[in-house]
Each structure stands twice: as C-alpha cells, then as structure tokens.
KOLNU-519031 format. One record per residue (C-alpha): residue number from 1; residue in three letters; x, y negated, z. Coordinates in Angstrom, 1 decimal. Last residue first. Example, Ala and Ser with C-alpha at 12.3 -4.5 7.8 and 13.67 -1.06 7.14 Angstrom:
residues 2
ATOM  resi  resn    east   north      up
ATOM     2   ser    13.7     1.1     7.1
ATOM     1   ala    12.3     4.5     7.8
END
This chain:
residues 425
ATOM  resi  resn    east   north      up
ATOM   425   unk   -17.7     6.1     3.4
ATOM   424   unk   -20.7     5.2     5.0
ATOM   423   unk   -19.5     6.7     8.9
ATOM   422   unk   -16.2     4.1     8.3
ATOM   421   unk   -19.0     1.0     7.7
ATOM   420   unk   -20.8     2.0    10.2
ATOM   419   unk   -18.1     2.0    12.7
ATOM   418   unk   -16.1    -1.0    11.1
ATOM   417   unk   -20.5    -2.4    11.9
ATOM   416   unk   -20.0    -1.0    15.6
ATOM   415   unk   -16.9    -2.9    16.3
ATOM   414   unk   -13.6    -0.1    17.0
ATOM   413   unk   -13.2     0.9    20.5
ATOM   412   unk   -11.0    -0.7    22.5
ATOM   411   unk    -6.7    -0.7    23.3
ATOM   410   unk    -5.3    -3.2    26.1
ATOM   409   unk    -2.3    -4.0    25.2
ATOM   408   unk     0.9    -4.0    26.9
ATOM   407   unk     2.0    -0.8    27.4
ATOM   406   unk     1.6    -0.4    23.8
ATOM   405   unk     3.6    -3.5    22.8
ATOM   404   unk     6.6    -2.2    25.6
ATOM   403   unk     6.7     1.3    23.5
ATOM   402   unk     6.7    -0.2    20.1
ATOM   401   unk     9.1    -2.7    21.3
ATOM   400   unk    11.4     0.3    22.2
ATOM   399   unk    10.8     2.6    18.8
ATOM   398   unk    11.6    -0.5    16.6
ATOM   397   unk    14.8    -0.8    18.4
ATOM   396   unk    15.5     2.8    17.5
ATOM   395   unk    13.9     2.7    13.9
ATOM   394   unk    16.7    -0.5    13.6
ATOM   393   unk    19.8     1.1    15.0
ATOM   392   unk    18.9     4.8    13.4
ATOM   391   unk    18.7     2.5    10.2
ATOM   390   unk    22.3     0.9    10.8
ATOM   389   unk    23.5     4.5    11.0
ATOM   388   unk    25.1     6.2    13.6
ATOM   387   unk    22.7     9.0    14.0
ATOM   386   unk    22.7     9.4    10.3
ATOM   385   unk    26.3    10.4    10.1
ATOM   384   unk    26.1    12.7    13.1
ATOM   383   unk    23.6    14.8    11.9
ATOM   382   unk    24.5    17.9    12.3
ATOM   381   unk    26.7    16.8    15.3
ATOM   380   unk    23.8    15.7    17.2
ATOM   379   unk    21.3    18.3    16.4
ATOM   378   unk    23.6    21.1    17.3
ATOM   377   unk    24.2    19.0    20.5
ATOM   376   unk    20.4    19.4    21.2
ATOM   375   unk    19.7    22.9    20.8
ATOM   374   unk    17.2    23.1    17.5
ATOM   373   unk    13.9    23.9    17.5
ATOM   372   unk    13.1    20.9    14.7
ATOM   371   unk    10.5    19.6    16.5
ATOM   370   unk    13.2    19.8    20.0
ATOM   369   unk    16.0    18.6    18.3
ATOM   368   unk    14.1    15.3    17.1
ATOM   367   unk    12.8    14.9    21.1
ATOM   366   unk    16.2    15.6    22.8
ATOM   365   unk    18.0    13.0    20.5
ATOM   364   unk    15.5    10.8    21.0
ATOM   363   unk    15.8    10.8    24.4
ATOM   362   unk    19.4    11.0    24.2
ATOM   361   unk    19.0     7.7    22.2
ATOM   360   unk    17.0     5.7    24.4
ATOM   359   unk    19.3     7.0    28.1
ATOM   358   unk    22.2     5.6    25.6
ATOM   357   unk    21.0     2.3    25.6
ATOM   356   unk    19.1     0.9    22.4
ATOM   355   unk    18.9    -3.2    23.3
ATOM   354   unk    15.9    -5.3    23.2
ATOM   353   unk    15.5    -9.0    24.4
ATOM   352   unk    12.1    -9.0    24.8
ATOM   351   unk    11.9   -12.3    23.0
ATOM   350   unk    14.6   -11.6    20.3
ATOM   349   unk    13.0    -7.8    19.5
ATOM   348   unk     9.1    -9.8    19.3
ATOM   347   unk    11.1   -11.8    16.3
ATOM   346   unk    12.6    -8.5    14.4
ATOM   345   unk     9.1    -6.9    14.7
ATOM   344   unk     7.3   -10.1    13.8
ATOM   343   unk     9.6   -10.0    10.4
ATOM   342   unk     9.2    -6.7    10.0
ATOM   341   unk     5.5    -6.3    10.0
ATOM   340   unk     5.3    -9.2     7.5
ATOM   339   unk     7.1    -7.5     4.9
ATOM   338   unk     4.9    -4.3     5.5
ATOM   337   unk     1.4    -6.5     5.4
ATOM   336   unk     2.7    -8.0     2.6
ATOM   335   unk     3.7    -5.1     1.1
ATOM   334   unk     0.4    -3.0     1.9
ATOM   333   unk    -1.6    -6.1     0.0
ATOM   332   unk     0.7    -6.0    -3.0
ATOM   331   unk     0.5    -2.5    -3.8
ATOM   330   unk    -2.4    -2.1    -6.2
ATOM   329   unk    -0.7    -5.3    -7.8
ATOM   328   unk     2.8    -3.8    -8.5
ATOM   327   unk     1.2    -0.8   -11.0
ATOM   326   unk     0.3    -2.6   -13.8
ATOM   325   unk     3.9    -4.7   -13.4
ATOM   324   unk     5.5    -1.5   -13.5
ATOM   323   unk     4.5     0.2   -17.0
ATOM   322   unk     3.2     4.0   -16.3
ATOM   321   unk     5.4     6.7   -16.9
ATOM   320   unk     3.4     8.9   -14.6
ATOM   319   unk     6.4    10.0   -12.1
ATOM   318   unk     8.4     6.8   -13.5
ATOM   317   unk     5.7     4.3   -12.7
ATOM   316   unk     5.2     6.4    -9.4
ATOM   315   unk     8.5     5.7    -8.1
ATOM   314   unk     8.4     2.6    -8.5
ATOM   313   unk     5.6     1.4    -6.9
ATOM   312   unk     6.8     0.6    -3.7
ATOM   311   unk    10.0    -1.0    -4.7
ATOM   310   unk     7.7    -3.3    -7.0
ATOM   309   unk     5.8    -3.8    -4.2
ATOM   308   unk     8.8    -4.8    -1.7
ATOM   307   unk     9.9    -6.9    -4.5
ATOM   306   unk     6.7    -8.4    -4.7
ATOM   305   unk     6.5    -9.1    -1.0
ATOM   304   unk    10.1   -10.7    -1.1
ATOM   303   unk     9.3   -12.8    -4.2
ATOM   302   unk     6.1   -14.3    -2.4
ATOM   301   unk     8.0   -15.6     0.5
ATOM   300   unk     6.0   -14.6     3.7
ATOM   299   unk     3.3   -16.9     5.8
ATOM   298   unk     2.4   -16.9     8.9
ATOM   297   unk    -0.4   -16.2    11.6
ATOM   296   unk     0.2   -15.3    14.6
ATOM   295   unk    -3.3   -13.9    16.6
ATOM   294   unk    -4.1   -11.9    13.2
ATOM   293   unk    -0.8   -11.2    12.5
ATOM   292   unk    -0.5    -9.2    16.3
ATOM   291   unk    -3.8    -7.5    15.9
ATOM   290   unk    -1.9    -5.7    12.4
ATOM   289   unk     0.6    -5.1    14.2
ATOM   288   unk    -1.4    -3.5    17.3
ATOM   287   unk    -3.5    -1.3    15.3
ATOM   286   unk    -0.6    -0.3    12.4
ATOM   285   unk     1.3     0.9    15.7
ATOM   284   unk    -1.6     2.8    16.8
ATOM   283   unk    -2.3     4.4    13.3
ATOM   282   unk     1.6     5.4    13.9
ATOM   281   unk     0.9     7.0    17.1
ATOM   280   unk    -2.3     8.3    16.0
ATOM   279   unk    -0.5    10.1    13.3
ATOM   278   unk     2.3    11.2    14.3
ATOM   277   unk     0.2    12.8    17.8
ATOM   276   unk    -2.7    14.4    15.6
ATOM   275   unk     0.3    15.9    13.7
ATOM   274   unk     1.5    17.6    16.3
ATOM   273   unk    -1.9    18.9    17.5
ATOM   272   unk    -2.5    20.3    14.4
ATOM   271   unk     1.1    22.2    14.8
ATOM   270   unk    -0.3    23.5    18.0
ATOM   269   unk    -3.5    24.5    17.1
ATOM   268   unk    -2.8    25.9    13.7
ATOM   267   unk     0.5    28.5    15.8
ATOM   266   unk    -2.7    29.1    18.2
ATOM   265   unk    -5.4    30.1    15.5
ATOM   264   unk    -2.3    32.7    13.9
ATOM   263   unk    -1.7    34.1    17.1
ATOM   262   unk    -5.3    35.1    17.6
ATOM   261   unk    -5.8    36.4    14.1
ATOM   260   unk    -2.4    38.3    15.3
ATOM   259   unk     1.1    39.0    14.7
ATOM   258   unk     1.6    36.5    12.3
ATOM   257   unk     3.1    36.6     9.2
ATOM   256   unk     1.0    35.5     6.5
ATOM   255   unk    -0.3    38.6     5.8
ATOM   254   unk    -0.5    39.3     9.5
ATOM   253   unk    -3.0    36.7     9.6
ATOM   252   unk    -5.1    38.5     7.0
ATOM   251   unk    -4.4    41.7     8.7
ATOM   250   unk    -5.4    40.6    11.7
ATOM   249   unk    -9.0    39.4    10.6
ATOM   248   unk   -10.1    36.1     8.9
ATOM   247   unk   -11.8    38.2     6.3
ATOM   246   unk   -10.7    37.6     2.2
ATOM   245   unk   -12.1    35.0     0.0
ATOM   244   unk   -13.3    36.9    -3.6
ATOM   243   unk   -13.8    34.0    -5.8
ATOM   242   unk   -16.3    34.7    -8.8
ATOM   241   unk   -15.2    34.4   -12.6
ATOM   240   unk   -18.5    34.7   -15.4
ATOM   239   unk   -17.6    34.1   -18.6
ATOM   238   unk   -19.8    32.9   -21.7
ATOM   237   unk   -23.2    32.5   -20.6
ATOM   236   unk   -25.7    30.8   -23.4
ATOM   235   unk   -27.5    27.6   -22.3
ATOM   234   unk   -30.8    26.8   -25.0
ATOM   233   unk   -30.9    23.2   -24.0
ATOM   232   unk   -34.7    21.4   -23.4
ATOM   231   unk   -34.8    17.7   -23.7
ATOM   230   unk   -35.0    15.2   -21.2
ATOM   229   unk   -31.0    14.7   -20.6
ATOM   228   unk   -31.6    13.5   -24.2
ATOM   227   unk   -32.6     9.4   -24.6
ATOM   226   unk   -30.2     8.9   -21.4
ATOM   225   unk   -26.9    10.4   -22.9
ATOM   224   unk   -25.7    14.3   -22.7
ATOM   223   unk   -23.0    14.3   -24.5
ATOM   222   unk   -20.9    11.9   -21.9
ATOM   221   unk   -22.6    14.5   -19.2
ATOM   220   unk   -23.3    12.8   -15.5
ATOM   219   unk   -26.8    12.4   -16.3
ATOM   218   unk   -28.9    10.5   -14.0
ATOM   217   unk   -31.4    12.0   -12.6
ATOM   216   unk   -35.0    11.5   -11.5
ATOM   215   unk   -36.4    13.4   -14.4
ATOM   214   unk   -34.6    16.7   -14.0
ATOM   213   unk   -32.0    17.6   -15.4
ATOM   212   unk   -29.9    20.3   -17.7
ATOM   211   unk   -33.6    21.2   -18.9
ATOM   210   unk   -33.3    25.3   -19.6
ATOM   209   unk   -33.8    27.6   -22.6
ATOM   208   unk   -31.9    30.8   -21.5
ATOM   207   unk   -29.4    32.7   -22.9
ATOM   206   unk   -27.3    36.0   -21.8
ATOM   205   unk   -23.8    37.0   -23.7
ATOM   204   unk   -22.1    37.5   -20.2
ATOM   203   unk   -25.2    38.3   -17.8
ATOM   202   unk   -27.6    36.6   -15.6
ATOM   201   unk   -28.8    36.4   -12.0
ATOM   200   unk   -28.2    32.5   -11.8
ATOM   199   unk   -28.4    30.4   -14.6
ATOM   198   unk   -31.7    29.5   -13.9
ATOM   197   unk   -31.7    28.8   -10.3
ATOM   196   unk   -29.1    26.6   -11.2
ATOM   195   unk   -30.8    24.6   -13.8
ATOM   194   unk   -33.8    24.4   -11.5
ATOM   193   unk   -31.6    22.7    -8.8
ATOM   192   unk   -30.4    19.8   -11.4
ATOM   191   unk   -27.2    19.6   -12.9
ATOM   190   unk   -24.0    17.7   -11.2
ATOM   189   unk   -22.7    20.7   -10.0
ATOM   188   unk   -22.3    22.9    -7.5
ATOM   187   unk   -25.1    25.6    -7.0
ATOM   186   unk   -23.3    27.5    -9.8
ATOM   185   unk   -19.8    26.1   -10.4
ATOM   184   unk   -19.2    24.8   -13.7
ATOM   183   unk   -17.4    24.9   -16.9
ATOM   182   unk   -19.1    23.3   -20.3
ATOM   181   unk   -18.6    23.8   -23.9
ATOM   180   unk   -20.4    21.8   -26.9
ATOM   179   unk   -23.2    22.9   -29.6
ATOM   178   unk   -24.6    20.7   -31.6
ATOM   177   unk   -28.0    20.8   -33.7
ATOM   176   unk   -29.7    24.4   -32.8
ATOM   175   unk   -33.0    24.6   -34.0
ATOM   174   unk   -36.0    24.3   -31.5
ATOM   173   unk   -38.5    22.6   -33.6
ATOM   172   unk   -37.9    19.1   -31.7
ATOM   171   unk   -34.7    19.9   -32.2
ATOM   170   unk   -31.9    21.7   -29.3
ATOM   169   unk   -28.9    21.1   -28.4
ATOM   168   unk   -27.0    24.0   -27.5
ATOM   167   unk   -24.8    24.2   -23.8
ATOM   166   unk   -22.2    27.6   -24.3
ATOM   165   unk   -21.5    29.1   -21.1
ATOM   164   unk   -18.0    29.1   -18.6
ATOM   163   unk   -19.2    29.9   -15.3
ATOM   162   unk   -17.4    29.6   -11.7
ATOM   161   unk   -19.4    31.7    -9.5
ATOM   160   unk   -21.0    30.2    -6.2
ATOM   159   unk   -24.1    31.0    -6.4
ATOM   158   unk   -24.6    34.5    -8.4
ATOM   157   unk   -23.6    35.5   -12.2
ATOM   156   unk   -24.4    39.4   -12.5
ATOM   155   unk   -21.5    41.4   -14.0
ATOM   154   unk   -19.0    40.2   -11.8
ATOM   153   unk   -15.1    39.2   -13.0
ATOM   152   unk   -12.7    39.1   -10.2
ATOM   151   unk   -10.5    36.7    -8.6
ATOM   150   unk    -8.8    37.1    -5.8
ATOM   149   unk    -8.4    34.4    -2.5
ATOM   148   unk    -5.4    33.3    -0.8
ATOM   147   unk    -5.6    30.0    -1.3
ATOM   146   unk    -8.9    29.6    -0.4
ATOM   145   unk    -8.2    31.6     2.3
ATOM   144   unk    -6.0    29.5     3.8
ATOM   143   unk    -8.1    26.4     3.3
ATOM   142   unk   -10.2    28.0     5.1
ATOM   141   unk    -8.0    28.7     7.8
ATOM   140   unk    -7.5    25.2     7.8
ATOM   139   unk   -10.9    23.8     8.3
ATOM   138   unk   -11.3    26.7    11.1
ATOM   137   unk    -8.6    24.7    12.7
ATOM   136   unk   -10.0    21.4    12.4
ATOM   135   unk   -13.0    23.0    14.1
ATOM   134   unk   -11.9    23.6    17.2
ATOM   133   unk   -11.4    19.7    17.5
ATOM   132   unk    -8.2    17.6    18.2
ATOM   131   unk    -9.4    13.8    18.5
ATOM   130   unk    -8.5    11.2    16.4
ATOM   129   unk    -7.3     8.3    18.7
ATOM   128   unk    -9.5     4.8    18.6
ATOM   127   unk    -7.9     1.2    18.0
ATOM   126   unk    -9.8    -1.9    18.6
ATOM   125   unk    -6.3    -4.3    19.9
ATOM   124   unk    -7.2    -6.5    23.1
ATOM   123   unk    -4.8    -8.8    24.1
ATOM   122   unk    -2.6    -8.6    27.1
ATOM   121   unk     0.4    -9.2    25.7
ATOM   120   unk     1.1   -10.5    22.0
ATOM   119   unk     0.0   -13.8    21.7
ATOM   118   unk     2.4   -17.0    21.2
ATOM   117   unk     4.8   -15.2    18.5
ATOM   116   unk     5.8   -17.7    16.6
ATOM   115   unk     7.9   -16.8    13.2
ATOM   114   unk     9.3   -19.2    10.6
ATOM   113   unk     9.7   -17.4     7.6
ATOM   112   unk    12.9   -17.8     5.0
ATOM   111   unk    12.6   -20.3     2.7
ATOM   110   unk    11.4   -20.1    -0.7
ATOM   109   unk    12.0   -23.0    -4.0
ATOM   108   unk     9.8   -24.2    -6.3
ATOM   107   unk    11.5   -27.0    -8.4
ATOM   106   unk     9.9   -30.5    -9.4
ATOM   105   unk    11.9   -33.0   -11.7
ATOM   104   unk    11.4   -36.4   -12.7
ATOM   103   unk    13.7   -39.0   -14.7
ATOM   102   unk    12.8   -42.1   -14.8
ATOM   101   unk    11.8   -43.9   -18.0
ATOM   100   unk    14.0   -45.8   -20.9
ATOM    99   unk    14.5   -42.6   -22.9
ATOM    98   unk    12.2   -40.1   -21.8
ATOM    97   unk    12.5   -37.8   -19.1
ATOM    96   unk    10.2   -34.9   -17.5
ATOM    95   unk    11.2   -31.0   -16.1
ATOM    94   unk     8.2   -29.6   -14.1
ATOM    93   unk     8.0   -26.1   -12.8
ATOM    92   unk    11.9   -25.6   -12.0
ATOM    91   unk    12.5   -22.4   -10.4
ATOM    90   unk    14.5   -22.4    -7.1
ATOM    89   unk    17.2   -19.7    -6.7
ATOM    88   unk    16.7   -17.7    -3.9
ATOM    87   unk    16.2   -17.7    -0.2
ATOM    86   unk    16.5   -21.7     0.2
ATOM    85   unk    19.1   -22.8     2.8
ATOM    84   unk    17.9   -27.0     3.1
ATOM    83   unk    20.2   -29.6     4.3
ATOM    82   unk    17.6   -32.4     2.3
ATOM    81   unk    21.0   -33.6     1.1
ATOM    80   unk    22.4   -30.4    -0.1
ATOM    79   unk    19.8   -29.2    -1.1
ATOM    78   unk    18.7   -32.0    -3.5
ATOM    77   unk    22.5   -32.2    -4.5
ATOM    76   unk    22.0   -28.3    -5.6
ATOM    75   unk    18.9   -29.8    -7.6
ATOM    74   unk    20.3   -33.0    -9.6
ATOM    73   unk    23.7   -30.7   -10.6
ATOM    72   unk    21.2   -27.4   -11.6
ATOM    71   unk    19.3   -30.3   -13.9
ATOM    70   unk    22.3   -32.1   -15.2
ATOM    69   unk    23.8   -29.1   -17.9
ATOM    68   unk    20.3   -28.2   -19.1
ATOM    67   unk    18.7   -31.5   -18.8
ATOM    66   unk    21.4   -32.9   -20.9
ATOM    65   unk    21.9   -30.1   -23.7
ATOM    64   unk    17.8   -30.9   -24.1
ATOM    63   unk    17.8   -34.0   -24.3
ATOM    62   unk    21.5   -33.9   -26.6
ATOM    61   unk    19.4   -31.2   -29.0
ATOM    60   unk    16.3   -33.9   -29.5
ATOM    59   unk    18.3   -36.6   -30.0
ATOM    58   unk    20.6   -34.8   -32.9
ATOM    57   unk    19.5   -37.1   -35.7
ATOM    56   unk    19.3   -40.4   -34.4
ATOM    55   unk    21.2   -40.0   -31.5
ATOM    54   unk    24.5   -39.2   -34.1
ATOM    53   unk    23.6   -42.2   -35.9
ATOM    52   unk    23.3   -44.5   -32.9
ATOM    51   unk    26.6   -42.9   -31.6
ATOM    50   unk    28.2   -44.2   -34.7
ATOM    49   unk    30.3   -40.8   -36.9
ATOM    48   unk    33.8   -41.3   -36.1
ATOM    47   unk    34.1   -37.6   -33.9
ATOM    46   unk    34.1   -35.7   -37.1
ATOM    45   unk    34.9   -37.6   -40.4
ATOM    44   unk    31.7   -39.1   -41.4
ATOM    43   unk    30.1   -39.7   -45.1
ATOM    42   unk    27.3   -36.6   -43.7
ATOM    41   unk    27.9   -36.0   -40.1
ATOM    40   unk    29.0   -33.6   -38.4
ATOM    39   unk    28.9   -32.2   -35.0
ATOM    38   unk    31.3   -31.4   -32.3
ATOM    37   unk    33.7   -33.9   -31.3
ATOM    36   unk    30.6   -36.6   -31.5
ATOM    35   unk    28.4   -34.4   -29.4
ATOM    34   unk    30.5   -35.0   -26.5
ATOM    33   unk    28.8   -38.5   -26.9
ATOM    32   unk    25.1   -37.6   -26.5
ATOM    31   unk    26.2   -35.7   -23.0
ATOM    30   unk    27.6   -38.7   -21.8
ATOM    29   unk    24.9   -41.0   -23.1
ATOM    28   unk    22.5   -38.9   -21.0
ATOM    27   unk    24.6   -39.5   -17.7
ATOM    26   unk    24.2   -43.2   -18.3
ATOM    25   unk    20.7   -43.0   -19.5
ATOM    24   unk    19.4   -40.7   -16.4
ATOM    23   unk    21.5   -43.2   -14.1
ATOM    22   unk    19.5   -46.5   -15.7
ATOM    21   unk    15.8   -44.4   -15.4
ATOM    20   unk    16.5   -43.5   -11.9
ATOM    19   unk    16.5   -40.0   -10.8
ATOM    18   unk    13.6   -38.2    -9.1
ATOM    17   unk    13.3   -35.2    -7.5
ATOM    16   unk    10.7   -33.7    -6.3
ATOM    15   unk    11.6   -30.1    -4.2
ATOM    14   unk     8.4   -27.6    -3.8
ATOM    13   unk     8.0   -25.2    -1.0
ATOM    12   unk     7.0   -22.2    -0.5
ATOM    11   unk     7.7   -20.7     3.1
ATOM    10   unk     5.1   -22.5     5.6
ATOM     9   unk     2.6   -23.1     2.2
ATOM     8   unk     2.6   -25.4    -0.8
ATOM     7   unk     4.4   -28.1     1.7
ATOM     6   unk     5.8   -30.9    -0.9
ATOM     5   unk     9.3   -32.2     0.1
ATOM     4   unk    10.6   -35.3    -2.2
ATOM     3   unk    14.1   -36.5    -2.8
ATOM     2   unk    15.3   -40.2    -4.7
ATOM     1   unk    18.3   -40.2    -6.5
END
C-alpha cells in the first residue's frame, strides 16, 4: 500500500492511498465469496452456486460491501504508518476501483494547529480608549426620561407628536381611489418638510391635500411607488398621542431613588465609568489579539470553527426559531477569530510560563467582591464552587498573559482612513 500527504492548508490535510490492483482483487474475492453463504441462486443450493455466477449478478453489491468493509482497514493503517493523530474522523472524498486497476482512495482528515509565536513584544497594536464625557450621562438621563414619560392626547398636533391619519389617493379629478393607514412622528419621518409643516397645528378628524414628497426624494412607502410619490394625497388625522418627558429635578431623581438630581448624575458617572473600563479593557484585548494573528499567522481546523459557530448561534435559532445552518455563516468570522484566540492564548501561556499564585487569586478575589459590594470572604465562600473551577483556572491564566501582553505593547492611534471610515458609519 502505497501513502500520500497533500498540504490543503497547515491543519487540513488530505491522505492518498493507493492499494495495488493484485491486493485489491485478492481482498475483493474475499468479500465476493462470503456472498456465497448468503445469497441464492436460481438451479443452486446456497453456497454451491460458481463464484463467476455469483460475480455476475451480485458485482455491483460485493464492490460496494468491499469498499465499505476495507476502506476504514486501508485508512487507520494509513495513520498508523504515516504516525499521524488526526482530530476527527477523516472523510473520504474520492473512493475509485475497478476490476483489474489499482485501487485509490483520498480522505480529508484535521490536525490539531501548530502555533509560532515569533512577534508578540514590542509591537505596535492601533487601539484607542473611549473616553468618559459629561455628555454620556446626560445621554442616560434621557434615556431615563424617555422611559419615564406620560402620554397624553393634545388637541392641536405639534412637532414631535406621534400621529395616526388616514393617507387617500387621489385621481386626476381628485376622487378618492385607495385609502391605507400610516403612523408617524411629526418632524421625523421619511416625508418631506412641507408635509410636516402641513400636518402640524391640526385637529383629530382634520384633512389636508398635501404631496407626501418632494421631487428629490425617494419614497420610502411600498404604496407609494415612483410613478405616485408626485401626486397630491388628501391626509386625514386620526389620533394625535404626544410624550410628556418630565424635568431632571430632585423629584425626578428621587423617583428613582436618589436623594438628589446631583446624586443621581454621580451614581451615572460612576457606573459609566465602570463600564468604560470592561469595555476598553476587553476592546484592548481584542486589539492586541487580533495584532498578534496578524504577525502569526495560522490556520484552524474548519470543524472546530463551525462548531464554535454553531454553538454561537444556537441560542438564537431557538429564540427566533430560525433553521441553524442559516444562521452559522453570520458567525463564522467571530469563531474563527475566537478559536484562534485560544489557541495563541494557550501557546503565549507555555512561553511565559504562567502560573495563577495565590497573590492572583486574592486579587481577584478582592476585585469581584468589591463590584459586587460584598466583604471578601463572603465572596469566597459564596462562591466556592466556581472559584475552584477549571474555568476560574483558565480566565485566571488568561487574566496574567493579558496583563504581561499589555505591558508589552506599545498601543497607537487608529490609521486615519479606519478613522474615516469609523466617523462614516
């Protein structure tokens, strides 16, 4: 048996195998003649019938019962000869034998990645920190009152209030040919500025003849195609709702349980500020792995990034009940970047030698406890089970060679066209 190794990348590989034409016969004929205690033949007590005879008209089932039963024999020999530790099961692509010819076979098989590390201090990773602003907060408090706000029903419509009206087409001699019902939000919408202007100041039950709009727009209405959006619409106002957003005074704050407006823009500060440091700490990590695959390249098994993906997506195929496999490809790109993460992790972990002492985990300890105000040994024996984990272990290691790689590297601003391109979207 001769044995083939074709590189189709660093972890896909694919195993020719090739069996001589005399030994695929031999072990063929074997398989043809355990037919004879099985099948029957017409004039033929079973197991008498010729071997000739029984080739003649059961050829095609013994082919096929000898590649099944010879081709898992043929490969696992491969392996074993070529010393190779595939990930999975291989997957035979090409199967081919004929009576008289060698016998070929090709199987795809994965290993396991070979990592190399060369680059990984001293090198420049673009990375910039989002910075905590004033105005984040006043973004939240209006979010707040958003949330918070009452609804009431004006008599006049104004900018701003959420309308419910009656659109009527109009003919050329201004009868009323369809009539469908729209919801929008005067001085935001996809309808032009004179539209607005002219469902403003009206009341319930009011029409006006309007254009929807204007000549150099598009319309954003499926009724409302290209050879219409021209025409005049007789709008008639159905509802009229308007948002009434409370002050940002004490008593709103108080309402949610603060002693103060000025207690209330602290407690925001300080909890934005947390979340400004999660976030450009992991955004950082992203930074520098993603920097780090750039400078060491390699290659992942396919199967284990799809499986990641598949893991990924999951949840979300159940959620909307959405079939898997139309989900897995929005995902592949963020699992192969995830697989590969791991796999430099767990490499730059050998190099640096890393090992969680106790002074690591009672820093840890201290910080979880502390976000979660909570005394320390509370934390610890609440959860005790996690604590000693394997995945405390690994986030702990990860923690350490996070720290070392950002003491390491040398962080930049981001290229001027990322820049543009980030300020575009």
């Amino acid at each position: 048996m001769k044995v083939e190794i074709k590189d189709v990348n660093q972890c896909v590989k694919e195993l020719e195998i090739t069996v001589d034409s005399a030994e695929a016969l031999q072990e063929y004929n074997k398989v043809l003649r355990s037919f004879k205690n099985y099948v029957v033949i017409p004039g033929f007590r079973k197991g008498k019938a010729p071997l000739s005879m029984i080739e003649r008209n059961y050829a095609g089932h013994a082919k096929e019962e000898f590649i099944n039963q010879k081709m898992g024999e043929y490969y696992k020999q491969a392996l074993t000869e070529k010393d190779i530790s595939p990930i999975s099961q291989g997957e035979p692509i090409k199967v081919e034998w004929d009576k008289g010819n060698d016998l070929v076979a090709v199987f795809k098989y994965e290993l396991m990645p070979q990592v190399k590390i060369d680059k990984y201090k001293g090198i420049e990773v673009p990375f910039e920190e989002t910075v905590f602003k004033e105005e984040m907060v006043d973004a939240t408090l209006n979010d707040y009152r958003n949330k918070m706000a009452t609804e009431e029903t004006p008599e006049i419509s104004q900018e701003g209030d959420i309308v419910k009206a009656t659109v009527k087409f109009l003919d050329d001699d201004k009868n009323v040919t369809k009539e469908v019902e729209r919801t929008f939000e005067i001085g935001k919408n996809s309808y032009s500025k004179s539209f607005n202007n002219k469902v403003t100041d009206l009341k319930v039950g009011d029409e006006v003849t309007t254009k929807l709009f204007n000549k150099s727009q598009q319309s954003e209405d499926e009724e409302i195609t290209s050879d219409l959006k021209d025409r005049d619409f007789l709008v008639q106002i159905k509802e009229i709702k308007r948002m009434v957003l409370p002050d940002l005074n004490d008593d709103f704050a108080r309402d949610l349980e603060y002693d103060s407006m000025k207690d209330l823009r602290s407690k925001i500060a300080e909890e934005l500020k947390k979340k400004l440091d999660a976030d450009n700490r992991e955004h950082r990590k992203t930074a520098i792995l993603a920097k780090l695959i750039e400078l060491n390249p390699f290659d992942v098994p396919p199967s284990m990034v799809k499986g990641y993906a598949e893991n990924m997506a999951k949840p979300y195929a159940e959620q909307y009940k959405m079939e898997l496999e139309k989900l897995v490809p929005m995902y592949m790109q963020m699992a192969e970047f995830n697989v590969k993460n791991h796999f430099l992790l767990e490499e730059l972990k050998k190099l640096e030698k890393i090992e969680v002492t106790d002074e690591d985990k009672e820093k840890i300890f201290a910080e979880a406890a502390a976000n979660l105000n909570m005394e320390v040994d509370k934390y610890k024996e609440m959860y005790k089970k996690q604590l000693e984990s394997e995945d405390f272990k690994y986030s702990a290691e990860e923690r350490k060679i996070m720290e070392i790689l950002e003491s390491n590297v040398k962080f930049v601003p981001f290229p001027k066209e990322k820049k543009e391109k980030t300020e575009e979207k």
